[in-house]
Every structure is written in structure tokens, then in C-alpha cells.
C-alpha positions as CSV (number, residue, x, y, z in Angstrom):
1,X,-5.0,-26.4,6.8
2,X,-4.1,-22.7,6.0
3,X,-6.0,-20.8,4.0
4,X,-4.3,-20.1,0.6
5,X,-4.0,-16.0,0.1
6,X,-6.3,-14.8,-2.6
7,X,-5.1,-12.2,-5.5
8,X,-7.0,-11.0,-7.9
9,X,-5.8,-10.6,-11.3
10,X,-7.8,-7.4,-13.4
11,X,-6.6,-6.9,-16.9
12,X,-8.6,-7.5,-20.7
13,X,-5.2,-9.4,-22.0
14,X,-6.1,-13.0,-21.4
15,X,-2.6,-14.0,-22.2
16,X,-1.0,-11.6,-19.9
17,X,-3.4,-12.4,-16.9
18,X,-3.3,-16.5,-17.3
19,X,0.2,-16.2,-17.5
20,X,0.6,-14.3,-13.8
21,X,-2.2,-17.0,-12.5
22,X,-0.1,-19.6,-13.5
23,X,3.1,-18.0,-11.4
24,X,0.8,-17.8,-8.5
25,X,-0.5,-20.9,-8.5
26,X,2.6,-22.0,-8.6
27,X,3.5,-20.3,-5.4
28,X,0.6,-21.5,-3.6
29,X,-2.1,-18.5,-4.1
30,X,-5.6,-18.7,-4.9
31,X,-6.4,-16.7,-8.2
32,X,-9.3,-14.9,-9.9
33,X,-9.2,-13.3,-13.4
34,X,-11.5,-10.8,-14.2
35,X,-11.2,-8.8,-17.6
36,X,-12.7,-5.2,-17.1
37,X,-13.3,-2.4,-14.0
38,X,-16.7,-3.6,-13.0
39,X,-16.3,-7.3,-12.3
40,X,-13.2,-6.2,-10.8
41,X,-15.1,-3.8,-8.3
42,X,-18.3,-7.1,-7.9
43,X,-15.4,-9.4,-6.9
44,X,-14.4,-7.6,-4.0
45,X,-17.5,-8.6,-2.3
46,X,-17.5,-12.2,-3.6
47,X,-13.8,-12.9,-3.9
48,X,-12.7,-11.2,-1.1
49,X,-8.9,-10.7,-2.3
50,X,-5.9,-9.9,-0.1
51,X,-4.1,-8.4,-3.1
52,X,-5.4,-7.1,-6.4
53,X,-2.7,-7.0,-9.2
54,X,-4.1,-3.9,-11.7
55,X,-4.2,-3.0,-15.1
56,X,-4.9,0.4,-16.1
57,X,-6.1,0.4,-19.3
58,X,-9.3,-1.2,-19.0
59,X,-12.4,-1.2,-21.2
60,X,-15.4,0.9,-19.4
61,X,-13.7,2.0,-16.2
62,X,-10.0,2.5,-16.2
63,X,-7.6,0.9,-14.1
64,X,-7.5,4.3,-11.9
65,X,-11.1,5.3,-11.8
66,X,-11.4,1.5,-10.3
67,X,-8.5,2.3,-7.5
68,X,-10.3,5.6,-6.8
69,X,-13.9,3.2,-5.8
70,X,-11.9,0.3,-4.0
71,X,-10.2,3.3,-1.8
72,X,-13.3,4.6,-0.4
73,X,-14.6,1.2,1.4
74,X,-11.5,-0.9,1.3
75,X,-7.4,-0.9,2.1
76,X,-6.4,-3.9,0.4
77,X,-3.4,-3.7,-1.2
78,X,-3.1,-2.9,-5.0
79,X,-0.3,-3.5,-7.0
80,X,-1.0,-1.1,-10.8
81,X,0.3,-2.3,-14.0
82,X,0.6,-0.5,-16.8
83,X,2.9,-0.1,-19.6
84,X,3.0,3.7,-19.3
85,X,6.2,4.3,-17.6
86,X,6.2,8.4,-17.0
87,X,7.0,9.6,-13.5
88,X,3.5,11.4,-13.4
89,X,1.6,8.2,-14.0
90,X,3.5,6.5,-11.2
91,X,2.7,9.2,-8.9
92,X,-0.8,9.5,-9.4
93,X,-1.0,5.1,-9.6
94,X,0.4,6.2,-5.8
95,X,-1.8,9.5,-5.8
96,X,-4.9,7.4,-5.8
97,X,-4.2,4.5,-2.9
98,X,-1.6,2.0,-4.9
99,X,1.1,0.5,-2.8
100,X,3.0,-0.4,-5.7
101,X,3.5,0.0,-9.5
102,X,5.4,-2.2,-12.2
103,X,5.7,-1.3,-15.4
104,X,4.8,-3.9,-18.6
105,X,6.4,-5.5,-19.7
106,X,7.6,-7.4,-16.4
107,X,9.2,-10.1,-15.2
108,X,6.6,-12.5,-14.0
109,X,9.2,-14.0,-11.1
110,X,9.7,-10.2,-10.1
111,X,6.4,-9.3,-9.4
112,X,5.5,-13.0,-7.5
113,X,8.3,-11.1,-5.7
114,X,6.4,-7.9,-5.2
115,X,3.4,-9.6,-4.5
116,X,4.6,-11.2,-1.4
117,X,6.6,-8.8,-0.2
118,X,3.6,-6.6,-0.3
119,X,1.2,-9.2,1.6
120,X,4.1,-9.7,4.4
121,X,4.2,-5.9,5.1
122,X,0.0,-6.3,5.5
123,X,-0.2,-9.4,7.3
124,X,-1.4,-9.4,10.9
125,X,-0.9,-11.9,13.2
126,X,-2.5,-12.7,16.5
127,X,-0.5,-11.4,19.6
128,X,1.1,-14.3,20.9
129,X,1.2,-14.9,24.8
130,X,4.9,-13.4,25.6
131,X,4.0,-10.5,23.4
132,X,2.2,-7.0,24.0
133,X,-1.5,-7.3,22.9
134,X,-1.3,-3.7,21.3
135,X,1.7,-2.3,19.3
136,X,0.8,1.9,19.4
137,X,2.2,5.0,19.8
138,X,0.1,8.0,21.5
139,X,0.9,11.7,21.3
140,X,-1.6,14.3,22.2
141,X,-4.8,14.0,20.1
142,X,-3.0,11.1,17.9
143,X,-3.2,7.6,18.5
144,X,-1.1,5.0,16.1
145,X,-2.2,1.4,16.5
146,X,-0.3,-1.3,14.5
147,X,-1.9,-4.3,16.0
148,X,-5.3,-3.7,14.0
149,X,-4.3,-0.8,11.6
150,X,-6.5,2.3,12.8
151,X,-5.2,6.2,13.5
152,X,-7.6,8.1,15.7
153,X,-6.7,11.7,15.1
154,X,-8.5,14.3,17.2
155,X,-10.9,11.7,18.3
156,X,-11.7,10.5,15.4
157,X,-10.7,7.3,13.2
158,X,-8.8,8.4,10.0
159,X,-8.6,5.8,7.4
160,X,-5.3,5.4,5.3
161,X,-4.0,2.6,3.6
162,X,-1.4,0.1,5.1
163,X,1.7,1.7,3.7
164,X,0.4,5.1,4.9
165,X,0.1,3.8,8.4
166,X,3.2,2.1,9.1
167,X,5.5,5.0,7.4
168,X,3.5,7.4,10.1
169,X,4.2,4.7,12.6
170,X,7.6,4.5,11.8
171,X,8.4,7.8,11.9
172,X,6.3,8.8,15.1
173,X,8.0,5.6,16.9
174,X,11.5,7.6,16.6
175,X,10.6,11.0,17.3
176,X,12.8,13.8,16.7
177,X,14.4,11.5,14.9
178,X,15.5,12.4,10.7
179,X,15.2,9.2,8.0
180,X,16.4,10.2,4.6
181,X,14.5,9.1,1.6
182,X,16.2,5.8,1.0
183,X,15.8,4.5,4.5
184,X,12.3,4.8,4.7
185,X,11.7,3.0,1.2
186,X,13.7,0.7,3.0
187,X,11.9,0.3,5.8
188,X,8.6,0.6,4.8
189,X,9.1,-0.9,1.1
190,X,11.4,-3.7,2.3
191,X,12.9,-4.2,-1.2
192,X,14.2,-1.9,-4.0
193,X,11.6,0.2,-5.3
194,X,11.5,0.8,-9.0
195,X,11.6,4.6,-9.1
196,X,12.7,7.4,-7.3
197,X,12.5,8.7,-4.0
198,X,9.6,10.9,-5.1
199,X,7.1,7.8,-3.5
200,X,8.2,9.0,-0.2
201,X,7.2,12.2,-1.0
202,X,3.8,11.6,-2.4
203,X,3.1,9.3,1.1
204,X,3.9,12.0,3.2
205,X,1.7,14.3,1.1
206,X,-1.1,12.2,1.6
207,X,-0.2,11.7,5.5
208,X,0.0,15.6,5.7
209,X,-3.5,15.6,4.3
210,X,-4.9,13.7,6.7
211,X,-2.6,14.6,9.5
212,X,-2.5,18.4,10.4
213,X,0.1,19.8,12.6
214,X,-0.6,20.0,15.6
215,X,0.7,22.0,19.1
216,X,2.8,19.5,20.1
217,X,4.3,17.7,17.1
218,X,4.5,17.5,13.4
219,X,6.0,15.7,10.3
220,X,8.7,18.0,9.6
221,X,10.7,18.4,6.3
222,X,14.6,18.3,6.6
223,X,15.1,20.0,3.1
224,X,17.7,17.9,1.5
225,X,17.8,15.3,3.3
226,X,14.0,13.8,4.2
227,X,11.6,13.7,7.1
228,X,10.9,13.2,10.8
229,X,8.6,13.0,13.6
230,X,8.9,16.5,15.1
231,X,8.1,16.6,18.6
232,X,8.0,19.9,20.7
């Protein structure tokens, strides 16, 4: 028997959280609610979720501060909800590790939606025989593996989160190559992002943080247009 995937549900209103555990159940997942930041943080360890959905007002530690602590010892994938809307709270939601952001109130069959579309972009399978065991891309001093999710920069492993890696890995598999905006939310999103294009921005912001240029290639800004892989 498969395992059923397990999502963890953080937010005080009862009402709101039973009501997104019932959709899930629905679909098949395993479901925790917790109601504040610290049992949310405890049940990473004893849950073990492949998705946490998250609120971000919060009693005690807010929905952020929480992101910020799951960031610096685990990538799974967050989903923030929140019923402020502004373009500055989405961007830091993004800022801060989340791979997604809805806004309350939702539509529950919309973000079941979201939920699975974010879990198939960060589901790994096992090579199977007919297949390469590693799916990478080198360049000097940069190594891209998508078959277990690491980037060794300069020797050393850098850690980003899921949607970080494959947008590098994206663009570094087409090199020289210019995506606009809307093709890589495409791509990498797979679905139509609620927002603007500014998320692409704020990934490759991060990436650039991470990633510094180097001799022999770069992510390169087409100014009007969006990004590529530069390649010398």
C-alpha cells in the first residue's frame, strides 16, 4: 500500500483548518492541525509533513517568523495563507522560503489544487532502469543535480528550496537561452500564479544570492523581457 502524503495544517481558526482537513481527506492525504507557531515547528520532527499549508497570523510566533525557523533545517514545501493581500506581503511570504501564497478567503477546491500541484513539482521518484540515474547539469565550479535536489557551488553544497533549484536548473539546462517572465511561472509553477511576475523576480534574487557570477557564466537580466543562463 502507498503511503498517504502528509500536510500539515497551521492556523488558530478551528473552523478554517477542519474545513481544509476535510478537503484533503477527501483527496486521500493524511492531515494534522496544529493551532499556533510552536507545535507547528515540534511537528516537523514528529509529523514529518511533505507540505505545510500556513497561516500567518499566529498567536506567539507568527506565521513568518515560523517560515524563517523551518528554512534553516528543512525544504519542505510551504504554501502561506493569509488574508493580507498587498504585493509586499506576498513578496516577503516568497522572501522568506514559501513556494506559494493564497490569499483568505479561498476556495477550498483551489488550493487542494495548489496543494498537489505543489507536491508533484517536489516529488522524486526512483530512476527507473531505461532511465539516466542522475538528471544534472555541470559548468565550471557549479554542479545542478535534479535527481536528489543538491547544488554544489564552488565545492561546496548550497541549500535552496525546491522551486529555487529547478528554476536554476531550468535555466542553466538551456544556456544562452532568454525565458520571459510568464514562461518560467509556467514552467516552474505549472499553473496560473495568483500575482504578478514579480515572483520570478524575487526567485532569481534569492538565486543571485546564493549564486555569484562567475568567469564563465551568469544569470543574466534581458531588461524587458526576463532572464537567462549566460554562458561565455
Amino acid at each position: 500500500m502507498v503511503a498517504k502524503q502528509k500536510i500539515l495544517i497551521v492556523d488558530d481558526d478551528n473552523n478554517i483548518a477542519e474545513l481544509i482537513s476535510l478537503y484533503l481527506t477527501k483527496e486521500c492525504f493524511e492531515t494534522k492541525i496544529v493551532n499556533d507557531g510552536e507545535s507547528a515547528l515540534a511537528s516537523l520532527d514528529d509529523f514529518k509533513p511533505n507540505l505545510i499549508l500556513l497561516d500567518l497570523m499566529l498567536p506567539g510566533i507568527d506565521g513568518y517568523q515560523v517560515c524563517r525557523e523551518i528554512r534553516t533545517k528543512n525544504q519542505v514545501p510551504i504554501i502561506m495563507l493569509s488574508a493580507k493581500g498587498e504585493i509586499f506581503d506576498k513578496v516577503l511570504g516568497l522572501e522568506l522560503g514559501a513556494d506559494d501564497y493564497m490569499e483568505k478567503p479561498f476556495d477550498s477546491k483551489e488550493l487542494v489544487a495548489r496543494a498537489k500541484a505543489v507536491l508533484r513539482r517536489y516529488k522524486t521518484t526512483a530512476p527507473q532502469a531505461d532511465t539516466p540515474a542522475v538528471d544534472r547539469v555541470e559548468y565550471p565550479d557549479l554542479i545542478i543535480n535534479r535527481t536528489d535536489y543538491s547544488v554544489v557551488y564552488m565545492g561546496k553544497i548550497v541549500e535552496m528550496p525546491p522551486k529555487e533549484l529547478e528554476l536554476l536548473y531550468f535555466l542553466a539546462s538551456s544556456p544562452n537561452h532568454v525565458f520571459t517572465r510568464e514562461q518560467l511561472l509556467d514552467q516552474i509553477w505549472g499553473y496560473e500564479y495568483i500575482g504578478d511576475t514579480r515572483t520570478v523576480d524575487v526567485h532569481i534574487k534569492r538565486l543571485r544570492e546564493k549564486i555569484k557570477d562567475h568567469d564563465s557564466w551568469k544569470l543574466s537580466t534581458i531588461w524587458g523581457i526576463g532572464y537567462k543562463f549566460e554562458v561565455r
